[in-house]
N, C-alpha and C positions, 0 to 999 in steps of 0.2 A: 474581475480579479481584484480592483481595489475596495470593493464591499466584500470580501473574502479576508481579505486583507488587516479591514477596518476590525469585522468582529473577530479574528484571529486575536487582535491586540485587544479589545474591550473583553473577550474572557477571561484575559489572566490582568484585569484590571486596570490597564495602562501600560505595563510593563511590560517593555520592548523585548526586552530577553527574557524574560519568561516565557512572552508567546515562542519566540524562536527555540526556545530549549524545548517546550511541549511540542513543537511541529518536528523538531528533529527526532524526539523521541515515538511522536507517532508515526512517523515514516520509516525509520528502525524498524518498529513493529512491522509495517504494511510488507515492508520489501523482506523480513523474513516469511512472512504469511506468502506472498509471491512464490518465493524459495520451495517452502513446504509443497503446493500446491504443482508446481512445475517437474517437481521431482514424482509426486501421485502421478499426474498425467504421463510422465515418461515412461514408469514401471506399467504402468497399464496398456500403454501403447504399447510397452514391448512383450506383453504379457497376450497382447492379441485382444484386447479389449476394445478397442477403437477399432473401425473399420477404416481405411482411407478415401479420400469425397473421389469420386471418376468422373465429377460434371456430370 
């Protein structure tokens, strides 16, 4: 985690909030791509798309 951490901070050159303003703004991103994605899978499942597992 602290080598994640480390180059998180070495690509926006040093600067501490930069890195944290880029990392808030790519998890914005992620967590609406999540969103999107969750909602595909619900309509499909209830579209009869998915089977459900019986073990």
């Amino acid at each position: 985690m602290e080598a994640a951490v480390d180059q998180a901070i070495a690509a926006c050159d040093g600067d501490m909030r930069s890195a944290i303003r880029t990392l808030i703004v790519a998890n914005d991103y992620l967590e609406s791509e999540v969103s999107k994605l969750m909602e595909a899978v619900c309509h499909a499942y209830v579209r009869g798309r998915f089977q459900t597992y019986s073990g």
